[in-house]
VOMI-451443 format. One record per residue (C-alpha): residue in one letter; x negated, y, z negated. Coordinates in steps of 0.5 Angstrom, whole numbers, plus 2048, in hexadecimal, padded with zeros to 3 digits. Example, Ala and Ser with C-alpha at 12.3 -4.5 7.8 and 13.67 -1.06 7.14 Angstrom:
a7E77F77F0s7E57FE7F2
//
This chain:
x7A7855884x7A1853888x79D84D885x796850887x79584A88Ax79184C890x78B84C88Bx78484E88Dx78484788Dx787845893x782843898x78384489Fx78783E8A1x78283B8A5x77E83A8A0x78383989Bx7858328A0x77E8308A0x77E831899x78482C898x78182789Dx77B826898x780823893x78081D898x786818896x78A81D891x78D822896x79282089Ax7958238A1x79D8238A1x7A18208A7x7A081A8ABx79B8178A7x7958188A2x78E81A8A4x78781C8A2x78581F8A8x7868278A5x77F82B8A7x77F82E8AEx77E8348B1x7858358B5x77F8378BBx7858358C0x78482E8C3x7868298C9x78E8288C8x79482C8C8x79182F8C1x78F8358C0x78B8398BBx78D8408B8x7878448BAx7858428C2x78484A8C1x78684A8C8x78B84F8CCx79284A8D0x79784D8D3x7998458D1x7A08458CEx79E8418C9x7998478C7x79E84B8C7x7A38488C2x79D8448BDx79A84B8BCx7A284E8BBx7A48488B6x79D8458B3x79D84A8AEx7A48478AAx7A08408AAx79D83E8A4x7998398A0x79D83589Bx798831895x79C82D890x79882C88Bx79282E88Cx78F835889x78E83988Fx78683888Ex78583188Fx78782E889x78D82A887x79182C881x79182687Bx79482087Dx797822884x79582088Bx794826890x797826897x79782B89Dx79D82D8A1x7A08338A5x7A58388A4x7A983E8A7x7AC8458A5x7B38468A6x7B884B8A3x7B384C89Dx7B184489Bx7AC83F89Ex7B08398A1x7AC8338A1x7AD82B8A0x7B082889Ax7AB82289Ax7A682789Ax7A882B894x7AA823891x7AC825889x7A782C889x7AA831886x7A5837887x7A183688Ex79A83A891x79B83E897x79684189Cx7988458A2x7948478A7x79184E8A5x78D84889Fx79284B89Ax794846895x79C846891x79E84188Cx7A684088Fx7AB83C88Ax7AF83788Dx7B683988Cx7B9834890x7B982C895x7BC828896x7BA821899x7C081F89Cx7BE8258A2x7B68258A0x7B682C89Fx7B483189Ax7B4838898x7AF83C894x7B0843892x7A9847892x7AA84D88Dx7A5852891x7A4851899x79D85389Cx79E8598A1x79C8558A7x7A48518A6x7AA8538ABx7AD84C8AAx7B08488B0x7B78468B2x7BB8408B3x7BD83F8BAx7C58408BBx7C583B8C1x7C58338C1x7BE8308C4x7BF82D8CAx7BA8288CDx7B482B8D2x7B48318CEx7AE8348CDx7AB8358C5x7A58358C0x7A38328BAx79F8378B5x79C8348AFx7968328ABx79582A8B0x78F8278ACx78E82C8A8x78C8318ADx78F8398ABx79483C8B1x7958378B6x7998378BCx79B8318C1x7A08318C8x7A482B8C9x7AC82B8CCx7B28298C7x7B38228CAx7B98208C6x7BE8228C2x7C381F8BDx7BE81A8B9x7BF8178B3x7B98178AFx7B78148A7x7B88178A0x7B681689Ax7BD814898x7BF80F89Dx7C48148A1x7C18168A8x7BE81D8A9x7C481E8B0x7C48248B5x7BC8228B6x7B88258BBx7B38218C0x7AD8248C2x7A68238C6x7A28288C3x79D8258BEx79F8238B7x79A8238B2x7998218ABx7988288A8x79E82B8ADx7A48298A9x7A882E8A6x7A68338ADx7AA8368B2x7AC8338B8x7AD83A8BCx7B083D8C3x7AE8408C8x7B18458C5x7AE8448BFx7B48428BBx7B383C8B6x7B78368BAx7B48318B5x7B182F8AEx7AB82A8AFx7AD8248ACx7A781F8AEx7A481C8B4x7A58148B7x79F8148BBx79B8198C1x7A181B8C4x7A781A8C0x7A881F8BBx7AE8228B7x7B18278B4x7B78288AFx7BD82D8B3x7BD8348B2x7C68348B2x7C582F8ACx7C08338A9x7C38398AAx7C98358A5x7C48338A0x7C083989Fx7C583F89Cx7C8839897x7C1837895x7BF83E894x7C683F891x7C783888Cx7C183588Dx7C582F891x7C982D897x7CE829897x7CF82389Dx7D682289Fx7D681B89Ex7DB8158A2x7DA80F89Fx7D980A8A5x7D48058A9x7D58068B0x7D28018B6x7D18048BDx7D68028C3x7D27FD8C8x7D67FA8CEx7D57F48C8x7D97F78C3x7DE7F98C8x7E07F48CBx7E07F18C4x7E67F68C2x7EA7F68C9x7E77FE8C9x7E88018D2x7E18048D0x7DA8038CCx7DB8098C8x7DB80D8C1x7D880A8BBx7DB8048B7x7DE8038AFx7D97FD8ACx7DA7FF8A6x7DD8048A2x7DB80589Bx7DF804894x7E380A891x7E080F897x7E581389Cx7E480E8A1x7E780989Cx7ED80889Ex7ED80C8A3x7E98098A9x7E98018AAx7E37FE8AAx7E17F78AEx7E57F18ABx7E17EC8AFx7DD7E98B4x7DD7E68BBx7D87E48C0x7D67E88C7x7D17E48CBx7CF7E08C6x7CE7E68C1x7D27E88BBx7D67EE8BCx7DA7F28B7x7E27F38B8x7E87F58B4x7E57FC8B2x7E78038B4x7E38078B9x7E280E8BAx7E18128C0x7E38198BDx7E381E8B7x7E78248B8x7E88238BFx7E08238BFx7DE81C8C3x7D98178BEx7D58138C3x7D08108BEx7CE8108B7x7CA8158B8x7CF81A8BBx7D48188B5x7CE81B8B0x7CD8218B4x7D48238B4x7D58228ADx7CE8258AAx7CF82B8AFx7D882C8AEx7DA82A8A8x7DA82A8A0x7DC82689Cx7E382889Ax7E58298A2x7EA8258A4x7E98228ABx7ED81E8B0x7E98188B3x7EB8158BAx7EC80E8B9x7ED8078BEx7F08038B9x7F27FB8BCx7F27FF8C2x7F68058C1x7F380C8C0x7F68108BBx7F38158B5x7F38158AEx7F181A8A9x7EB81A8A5x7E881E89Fx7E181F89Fx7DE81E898x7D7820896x7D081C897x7D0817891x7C981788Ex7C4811890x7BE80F88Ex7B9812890x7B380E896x7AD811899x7AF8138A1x7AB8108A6x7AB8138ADx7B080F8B2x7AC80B8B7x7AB80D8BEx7B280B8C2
//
């Protein structure tokens, strides 16, 4: 049932913004910070930023997939009515979203504990959507929208895994200015970032392009005009990043389906193997990651072993005794970050997995069954800092 929320209120989407920047220190921009600065016409400025109405023929690329994707981008308001008020008792806030398969995604941390949401596409429609599911661990959310304007076609996930170098944009609402688009290159991958849970966020993607407050939630698209990310939040000018399209594409139809995912969970602490660490356990090479630790009453508890004491290198403690691993079902583990990544992106809890191990200087495998994610207490994310 359509809820009539494109009311013959609804203001057009700049005026709306100026409206909201009047409430100066009451709304607040999602994604990498707070700010107050709402109220501009997005007349294109300096910087790799562009407005949505330049009204100004290109054969650029960047024309062409903007104006075939930026109508699935919409305006997402948590707590606020959509006029420029705010509902009792509850901070507003702004962020992005984008239409797949018939639901908007966006950002956990942007919905935070809302259970309706305001969103306004581009053609100044407005929809009350309902949360039907997020999931912090991911930082991801989907909202159902009960009727779509006509203008919606909806957008699609990449198949393919991002690739450093590859050019993308980023489609949102930075500080508050409607149907944006900014250029940079994918400039890393397999990044880990903060969750509110405690766990890390694994599989993320680095990118160049502007990250602004007001852009979380957004797509980070292709060339081809495919969503290669979810936009998590920006670190600083030229660092940004993006929750991977394969974890979302894992998250999404469980959150639609259940309300929740479950996290395929180890139980272990690990440290990278430096020449140090190494040295210390008598291993050919510094690679694979090592078991500092493994939690009581975990899959990992009993399974793996942790360090069991302490030498010096150089003069600097370094831990020894633990296993190291270097593959999960035959797929090589270089660092913490790929070890995550290889969890989150190819099992489940219930899988049963066989980890390779250097243990005393043997290699060997073990049998692990994955179990679900336990619950954390929940923190406020912050963004990772620029390595």
């Amino acid at each position: 049932m359509q809820r009539e929320r494109e009311r013959e209120r609804a203001l057009p989407r700049r005026q709306f913004l100026r409206t909201q920047a009047g409430l100066v220190g009451t709304v607040a921009l999602i994604g990498g910070g707070t700010t107050t600065v709402l109220a501009q016409d997005s007349e294109n400025e300096s910087g790799s930023e562009t407005g949505s109405d330049s009204g100004t023929e290109s054969e650029s690329p960047y024309t062409e997939i903007y104006d075939e994707s930026i109508d699935d981008v919409v305006l997402v308001v948590v707590g606020g009515t959509g006029d420029g008020t705010e509902t009792e008792n509850q901070q507003g806030g702004l962020g992005s979203g984008f239409v797949v398969d018939d639901h908007v995604i966006t950002n956990a941390h942007v919905v935070g504990e809302a259970s309706d949401v305001e969103l306004q596409f581009r053609d100044e429609q407005w929809r009350t959507g309902s949360v039907v599911g997020a999931d912090p661990h991911s930082d991801i959310a989907v909202i159902e929208v009960d009727d779509f304007p006509d203008i919606v076609n909806g957008l699609s996930f990449a198949d393919d895994d991002p690739v450093i170098g590859q050019e993308v944009l980023t489609l949102g609402n930075p500080l508050g200015l409607d149907a944006s688009v900014s250029q940079g290159l994918v400039s890393g991958i397999d990044r880990s970032l903060p969750s509110p849970t405690g766990f890390a966020i694994p599989a993320a993607i680095q990118t160049d392009a502007p990250v602004n407050p007001g852009n979380s939630g957004g797509p980070l698209v292709t060339l081809d005009g495919d969503v290669l990310g979810i936009v998590f939040a920006g670190a600083s000018q030229t660092i940004g990043f993006a929750i991977s399209a394969l974890l979302a594409e894992r998250v999404v139809p469980q959150l639609i389906d259940t309300g929740t995912y479950e996290h395929a969970y180890m139980g272990v602490g690990v440290l990278p193997v430096g020449p140090q660490i190494a040295e210390a356990n008598d291993l050919d090479e510094p690679r694979g990651v090592l078991v500092a630790e493994t939690v009581p009453d975990s899959p990992a508890d009993g399974v793996l072993e942790p360090v069991s004491e302490e030498t010096t290198v150089d003069g600097t403690p370094v831990p020894v005794g633990g296993d190291v691993i270097v593959a999960i079902e035959g797929e090589p583990i270089p660092n913490e970050d790929r070890l995550s990544t290889v969890l989150a992106l190819d099992t489940s809890p219930g899988d049963t997995i066989e980890i390779e191990i250097i243990r005393d200087g043997d290699h060997q495998t073990v049998d692990l069954t994955l179990e679900e994610r336990p619950e954390q207490e929940m923190q406020t994310p912050t963004p990772p800092e620029p390595p």
